[in-house]
N, C-alpha and C positions, 0 to 999 in steps of 0.2 A: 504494500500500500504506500503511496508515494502523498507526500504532504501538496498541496495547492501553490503555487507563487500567489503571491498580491494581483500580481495582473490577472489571474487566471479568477481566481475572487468576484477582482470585480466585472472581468466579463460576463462571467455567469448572474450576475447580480443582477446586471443591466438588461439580457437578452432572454432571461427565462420569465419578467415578468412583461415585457413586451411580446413574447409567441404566446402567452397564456392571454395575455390580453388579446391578441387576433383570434385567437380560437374561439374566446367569446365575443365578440364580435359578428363573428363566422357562421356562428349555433343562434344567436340573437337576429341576424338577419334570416337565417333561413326559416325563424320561427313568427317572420313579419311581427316581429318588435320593436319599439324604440326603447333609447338609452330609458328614458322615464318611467316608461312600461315595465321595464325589466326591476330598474331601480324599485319601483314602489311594489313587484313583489317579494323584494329579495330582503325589504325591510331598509335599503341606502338609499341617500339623494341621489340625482342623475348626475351633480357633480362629480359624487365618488367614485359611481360606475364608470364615468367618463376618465375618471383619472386611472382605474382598473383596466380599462381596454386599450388607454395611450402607455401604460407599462410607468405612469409615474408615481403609482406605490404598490404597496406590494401586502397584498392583502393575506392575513392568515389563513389556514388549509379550510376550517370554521365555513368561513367564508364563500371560499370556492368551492365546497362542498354546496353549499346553500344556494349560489351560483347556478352549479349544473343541476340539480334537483330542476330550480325553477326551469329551465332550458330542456327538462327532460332525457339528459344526458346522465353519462357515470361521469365519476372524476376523474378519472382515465383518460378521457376522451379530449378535455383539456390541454392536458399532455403528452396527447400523441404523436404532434411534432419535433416534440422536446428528448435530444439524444441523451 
């Protein structure tokens, strides 16, 4: 098992909650939802969502679990881009 560099850190930092956010995005259009739609049944403002599917935070598993439920997805699925 080999330890992570700093660069390697924060790449994944940056790029795992930006493909999580396009997969929601992805699942939210194909379910003819809006950001608002989705927000008020997941219990968050549309700002929040909106900052979840631009990957500018980074939301707990809680969360995305809560996420895919509303979307009708597994939590899996989210991530099945993600190597």
């Amino acid at each position: 098992m080999q330890s992570l560099s700093e660069s390697e850190r924060k790449k994944i930092s940056i790029e795992i909650p930006n493909l999580v956010g396009e997969q929601i995005v992805i699942f939210r259009k194909l379910r003819n939802l809006t950001q608002t739609e989705l927000a008020s049944m997941v219990g968050k403002d549309r700002q929040y969502l909106y900052k979840i599917e631009k990957g500018r935070v980074t939301p707990n598993i809680a969360t995305l679990a809560i996420i895919s439920t509303a979307l009708d997805i597994s939590l899996s699925q989210l991530f099945e881009k993600i190597k």
